[in-house]
ZAFIMAR-689715 format. One record per residue (C-alpha): x, y, z; residue in three letters. Coordinates in Angstrom, 3 decimals, always signed. Each point is the difference from the previous one (the first is absolute). Last residue first. Example, Ala and Ser with C-alpha at 12.3 -4.5 7.8 and 13.67 -1.06 7.14 Angstrom:
<recs>
+----------+----------+----------+--------+
!        x !        y !        z ! residu !
+----------+----------+----------+--------+
!  +13.670 !   -1.060 !   +7.140 !    SER !
!   -1.370 !   -3.440 !   +0.660 !    ALA !
+----------+----------+----------+--------+
</recs>
This chain:
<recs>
+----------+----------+----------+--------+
!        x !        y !        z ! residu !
+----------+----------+----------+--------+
!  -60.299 !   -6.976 !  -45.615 !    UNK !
!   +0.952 !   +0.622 !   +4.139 !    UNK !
!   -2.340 !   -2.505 !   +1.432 !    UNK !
!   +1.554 !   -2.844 !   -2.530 !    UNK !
!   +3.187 !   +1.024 !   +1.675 !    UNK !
!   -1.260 !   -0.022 !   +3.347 !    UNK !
!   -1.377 !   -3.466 !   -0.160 !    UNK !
!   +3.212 !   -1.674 !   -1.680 !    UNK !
!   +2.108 !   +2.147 !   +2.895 !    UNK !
!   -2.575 !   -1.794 !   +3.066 !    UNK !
!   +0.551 !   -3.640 !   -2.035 !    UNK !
!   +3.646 !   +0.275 !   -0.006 !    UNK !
!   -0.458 !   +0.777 !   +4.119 !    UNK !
!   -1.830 !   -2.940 !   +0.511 !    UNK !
!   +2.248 !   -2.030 !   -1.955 !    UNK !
!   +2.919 !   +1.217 !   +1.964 !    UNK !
!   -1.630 !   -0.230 !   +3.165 !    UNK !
!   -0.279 !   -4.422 !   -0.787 !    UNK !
!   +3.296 !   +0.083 !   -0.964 !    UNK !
!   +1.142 !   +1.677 !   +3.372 !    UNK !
!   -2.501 !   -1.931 !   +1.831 !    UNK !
!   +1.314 !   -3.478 !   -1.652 !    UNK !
!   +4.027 !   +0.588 !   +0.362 !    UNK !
!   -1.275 !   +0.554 !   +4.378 !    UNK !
!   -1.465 !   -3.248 !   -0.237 !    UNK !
!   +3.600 !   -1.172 !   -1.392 !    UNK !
!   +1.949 !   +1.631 !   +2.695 !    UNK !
!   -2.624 !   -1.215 !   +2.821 !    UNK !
!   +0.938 !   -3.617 !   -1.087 !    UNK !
!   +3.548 !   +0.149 !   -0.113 !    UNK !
!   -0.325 !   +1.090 !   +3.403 !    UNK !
!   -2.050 !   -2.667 !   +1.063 !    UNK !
!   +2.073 !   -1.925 !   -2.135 !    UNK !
!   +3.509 !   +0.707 !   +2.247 !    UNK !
!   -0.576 !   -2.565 !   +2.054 !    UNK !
!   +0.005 !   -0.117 !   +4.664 !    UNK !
!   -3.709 !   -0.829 !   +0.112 !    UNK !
!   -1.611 !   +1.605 !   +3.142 !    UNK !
!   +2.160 !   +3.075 !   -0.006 !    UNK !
!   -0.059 !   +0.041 !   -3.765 !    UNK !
!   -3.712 !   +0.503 !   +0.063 !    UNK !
!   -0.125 !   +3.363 !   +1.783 !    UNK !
!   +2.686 !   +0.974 !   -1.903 !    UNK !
!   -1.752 !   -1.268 !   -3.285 !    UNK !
!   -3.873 !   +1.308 !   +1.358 !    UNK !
!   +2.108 !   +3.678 !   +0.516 !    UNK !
!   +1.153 !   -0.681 !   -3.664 !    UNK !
!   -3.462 !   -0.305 !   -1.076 !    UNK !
!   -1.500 !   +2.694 !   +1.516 !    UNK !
!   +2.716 !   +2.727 !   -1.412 !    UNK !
!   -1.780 !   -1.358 !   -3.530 !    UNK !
!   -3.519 !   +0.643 !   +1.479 !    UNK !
!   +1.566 !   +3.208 !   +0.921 !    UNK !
!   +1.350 !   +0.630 !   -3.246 !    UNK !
!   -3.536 !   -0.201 !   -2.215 !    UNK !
!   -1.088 !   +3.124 !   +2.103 !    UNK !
!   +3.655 !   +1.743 !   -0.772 !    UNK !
!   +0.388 !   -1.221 !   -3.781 !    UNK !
!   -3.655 !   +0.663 !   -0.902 !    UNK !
!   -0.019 !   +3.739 !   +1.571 !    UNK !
!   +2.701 !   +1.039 !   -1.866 !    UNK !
!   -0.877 !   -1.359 !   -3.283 !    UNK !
!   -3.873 !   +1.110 !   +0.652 !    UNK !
!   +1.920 !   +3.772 !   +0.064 !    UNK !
!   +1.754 !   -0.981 !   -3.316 !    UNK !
!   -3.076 !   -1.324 !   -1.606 !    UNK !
!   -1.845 !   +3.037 !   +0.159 !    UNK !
!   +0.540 !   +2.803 !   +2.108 !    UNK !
!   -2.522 !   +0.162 !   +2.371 !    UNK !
!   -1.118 !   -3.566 !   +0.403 !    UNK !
!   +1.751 !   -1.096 !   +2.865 !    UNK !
!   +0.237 !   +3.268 !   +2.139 !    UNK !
!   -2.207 !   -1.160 !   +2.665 !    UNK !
!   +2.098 !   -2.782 !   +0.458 !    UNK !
!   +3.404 !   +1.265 !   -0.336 !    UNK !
!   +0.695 !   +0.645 !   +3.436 !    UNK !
!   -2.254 !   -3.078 !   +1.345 !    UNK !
!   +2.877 !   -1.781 !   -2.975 !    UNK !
!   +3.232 !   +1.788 !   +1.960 !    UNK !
!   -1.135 !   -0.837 !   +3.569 !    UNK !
!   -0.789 !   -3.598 !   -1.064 !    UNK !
!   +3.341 !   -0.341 !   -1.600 !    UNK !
!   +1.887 !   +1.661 !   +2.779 !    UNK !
!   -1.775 !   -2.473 !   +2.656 !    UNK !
!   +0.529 !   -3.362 !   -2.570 !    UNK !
!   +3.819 !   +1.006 !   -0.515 !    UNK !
!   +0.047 !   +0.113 !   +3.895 !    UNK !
!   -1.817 !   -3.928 !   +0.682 !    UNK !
!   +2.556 !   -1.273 !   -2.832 !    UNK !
!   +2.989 !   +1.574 !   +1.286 !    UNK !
!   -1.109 !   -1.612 !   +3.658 !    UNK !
!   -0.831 !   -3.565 !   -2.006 !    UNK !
!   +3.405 !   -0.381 !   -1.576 !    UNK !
!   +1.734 !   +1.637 !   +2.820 !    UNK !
!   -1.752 !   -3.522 !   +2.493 !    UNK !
!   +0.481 !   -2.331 !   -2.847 !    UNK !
!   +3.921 !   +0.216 !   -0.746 !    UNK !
!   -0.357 !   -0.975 !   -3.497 !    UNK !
!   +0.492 !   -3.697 !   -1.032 !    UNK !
!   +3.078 !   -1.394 !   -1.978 !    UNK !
!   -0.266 !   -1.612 !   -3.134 !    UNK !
!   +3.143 !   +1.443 !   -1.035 !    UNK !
!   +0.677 !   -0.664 !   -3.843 !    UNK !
!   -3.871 !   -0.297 !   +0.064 !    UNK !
!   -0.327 !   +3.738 !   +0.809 !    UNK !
!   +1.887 !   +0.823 !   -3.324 !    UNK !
!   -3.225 !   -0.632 !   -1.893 !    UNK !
!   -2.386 !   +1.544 !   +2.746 !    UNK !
!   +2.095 !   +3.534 !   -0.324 !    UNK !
!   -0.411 !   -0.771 !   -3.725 !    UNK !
!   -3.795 !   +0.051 !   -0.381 !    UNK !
!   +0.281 !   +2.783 !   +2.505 !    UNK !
!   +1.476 !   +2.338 !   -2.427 !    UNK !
!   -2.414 !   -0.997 !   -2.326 !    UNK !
!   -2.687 !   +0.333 !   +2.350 !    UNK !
!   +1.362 !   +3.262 !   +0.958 !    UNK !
!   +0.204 !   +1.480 !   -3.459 !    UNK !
!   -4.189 !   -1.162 !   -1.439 !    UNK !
!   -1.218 !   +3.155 !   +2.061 !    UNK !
!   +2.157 !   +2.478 !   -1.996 !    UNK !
!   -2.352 !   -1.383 !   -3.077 !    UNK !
!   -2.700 !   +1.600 !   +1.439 !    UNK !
!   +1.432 !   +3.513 !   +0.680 !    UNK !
!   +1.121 !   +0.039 !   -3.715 !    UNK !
!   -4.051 !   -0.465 !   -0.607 !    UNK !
!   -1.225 !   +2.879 !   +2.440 !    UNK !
!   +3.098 !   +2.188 !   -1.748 !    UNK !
!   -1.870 !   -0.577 !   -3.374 !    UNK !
!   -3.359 !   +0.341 !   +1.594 !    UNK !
!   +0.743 !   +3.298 !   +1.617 !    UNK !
!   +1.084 !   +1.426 !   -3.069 !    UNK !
!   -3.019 !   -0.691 !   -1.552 !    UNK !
!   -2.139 !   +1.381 !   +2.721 !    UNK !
!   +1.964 !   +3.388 !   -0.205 !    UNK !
!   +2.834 !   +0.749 !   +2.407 !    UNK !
!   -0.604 !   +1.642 !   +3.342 !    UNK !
!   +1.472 !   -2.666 !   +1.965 !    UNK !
!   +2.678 !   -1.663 !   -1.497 !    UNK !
!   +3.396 !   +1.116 !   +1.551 !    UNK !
!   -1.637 !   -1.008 !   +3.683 !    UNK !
!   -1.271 !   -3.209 !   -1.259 !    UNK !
!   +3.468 !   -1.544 !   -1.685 !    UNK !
!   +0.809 !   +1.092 !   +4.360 !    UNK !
!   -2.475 !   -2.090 !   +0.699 !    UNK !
!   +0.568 !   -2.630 !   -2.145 !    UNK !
!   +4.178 !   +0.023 !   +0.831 !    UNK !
!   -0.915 !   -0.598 !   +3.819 !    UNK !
!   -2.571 !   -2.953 !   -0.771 !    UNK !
!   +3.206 !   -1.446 !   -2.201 !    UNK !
!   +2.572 !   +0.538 !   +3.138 !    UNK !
!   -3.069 !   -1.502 !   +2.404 !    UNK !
!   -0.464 !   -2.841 !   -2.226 !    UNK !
!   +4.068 !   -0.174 !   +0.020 !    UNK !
!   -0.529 !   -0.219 !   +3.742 !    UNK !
!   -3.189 !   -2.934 !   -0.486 !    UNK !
!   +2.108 !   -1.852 !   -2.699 !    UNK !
!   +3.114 !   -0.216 !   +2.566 !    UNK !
!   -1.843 !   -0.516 !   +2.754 !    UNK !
!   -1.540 !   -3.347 !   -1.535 !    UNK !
!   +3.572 !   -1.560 !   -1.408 !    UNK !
!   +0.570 !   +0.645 !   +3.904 !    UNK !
!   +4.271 !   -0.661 !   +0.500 !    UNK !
!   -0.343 !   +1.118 !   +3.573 !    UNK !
!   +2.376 !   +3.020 !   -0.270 !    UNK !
!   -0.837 !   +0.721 !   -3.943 !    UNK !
!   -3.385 !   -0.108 !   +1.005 !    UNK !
!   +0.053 !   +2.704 !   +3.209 !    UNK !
!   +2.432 !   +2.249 !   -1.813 !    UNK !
!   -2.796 !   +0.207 !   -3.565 !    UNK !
!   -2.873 !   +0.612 !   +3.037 !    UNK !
!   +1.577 !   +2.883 !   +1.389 !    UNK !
!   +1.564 !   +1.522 !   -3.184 !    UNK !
!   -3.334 !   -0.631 !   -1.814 !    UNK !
!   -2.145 !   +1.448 !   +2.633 !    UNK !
!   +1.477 !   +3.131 !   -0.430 !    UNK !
!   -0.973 !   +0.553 !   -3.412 !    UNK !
!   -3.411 !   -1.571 !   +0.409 !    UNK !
!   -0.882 !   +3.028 !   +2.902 !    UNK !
!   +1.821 !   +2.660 !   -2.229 !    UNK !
!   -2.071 !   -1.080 !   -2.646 !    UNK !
!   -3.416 !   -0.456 !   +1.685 !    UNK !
!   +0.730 !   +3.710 !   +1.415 !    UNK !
!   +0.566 !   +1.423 !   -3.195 !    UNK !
!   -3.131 !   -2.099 !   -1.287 !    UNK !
!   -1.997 !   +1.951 !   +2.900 !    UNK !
!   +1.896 !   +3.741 !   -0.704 !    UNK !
!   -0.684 !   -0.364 !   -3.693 !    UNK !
!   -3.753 !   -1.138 !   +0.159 !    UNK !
!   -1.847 !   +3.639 !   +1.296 !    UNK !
!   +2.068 !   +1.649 !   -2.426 !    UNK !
!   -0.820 !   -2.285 !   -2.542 !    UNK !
!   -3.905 !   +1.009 !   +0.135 !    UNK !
!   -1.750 !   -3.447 !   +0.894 !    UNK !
!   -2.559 !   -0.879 !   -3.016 !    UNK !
!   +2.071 !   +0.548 !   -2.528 !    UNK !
!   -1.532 !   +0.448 !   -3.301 !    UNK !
!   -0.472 !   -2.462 !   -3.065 !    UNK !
!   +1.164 !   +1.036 !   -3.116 !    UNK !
!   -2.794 !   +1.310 !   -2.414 !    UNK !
!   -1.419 !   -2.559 !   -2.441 !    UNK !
+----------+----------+----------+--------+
</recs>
């Protein structure tokens, strides 16, 4: 079986996923000063979500053009680079309870609301692009749509945290946010399986 084309010509992709990198790249410095300066366990898996999102699409510039196969092999590294922030969460929620502290609520909800704008911006970019090259291109597009429900949940945790002065809402968006990043990981492992059937 012949590999399977591209749908979307990569020189109409590369300027969109350069622009969803550079917008994820930036975003991490913001959001990664924000959560170290309110002690957010959430913040900090959202901005190294942005840092990971930022290394796909750039993974997705030095990819396109290659054959089918190839793009299923990258597709598949790209899913395992999901799994990093929850494990790097897993431990910012560990040393948490050494200072069970709450996040200031009102930057915790404002960083929250923002991440959920660029996110939104970046997956209507990538939208109409989604299936053209494969599972790396669905990659791209899975991690910024599945991030703004993520971005939801720690605006809900600010929003909550002004109400109810804990640090589990907080705790709580940080281990939703564990569950959409394992949850786009097996999504995109199942996009690569289907493209390297499609190319023989």
């Amino acid at each position: 079986m012949s590999a399977a084309p591209l749908t979307t010509p990569p020189a109409a992709l590369r300027p969109v996923v350069a622009r969803v990198a550079a917008l994820n790249g930036a975003c991490f410095f913001i959001e990664i000063a924000v959560a170290l300066a309110i002690a957010s366990v959430s913040l900090v898996m959202d901005s190294l979500d942005f840092l990971e999102d930022a290394a796909i699409n750039l993974l997705i510039l030095a990819g396109l053009g290659w054959s089918a196969r190839n793009r299923a092999r990258l597709g598949t590294g790209l899913a395992f680079l999901l799994i990093l922030p929850a494990l790097a969460g897993a431990y910012a929620a560990w040393d948490k309870f050494s200072d069970f502290t709450p996040p200031a609520p009102v930057p915790l909800a404002l960083t929250g609301l923002g991440a959920f704008a660029v996110n939104l911006a970046c997956a209507t970019m990538l939208a109409k692009h989604r299936t053209g090259s494969g599972s790396l291109t669905r990659a791209a597009y899975l991690s910024a749509r599945n991030d703004t429900v993520a971005n939801l949940a720690v605006v809900a945790a600010g929003l909550t945290t002004v109400f109810v002065p804990s640090p589990w809402p907080d705790l709580v968006a940080a281990g939703l946010i564990a569950i959409i990043n394992a949850d786009s990981a097996i999504d995109i492992l199942r996009a690569a399986a289907a493209e390297r059937r499609a190319a023989g």
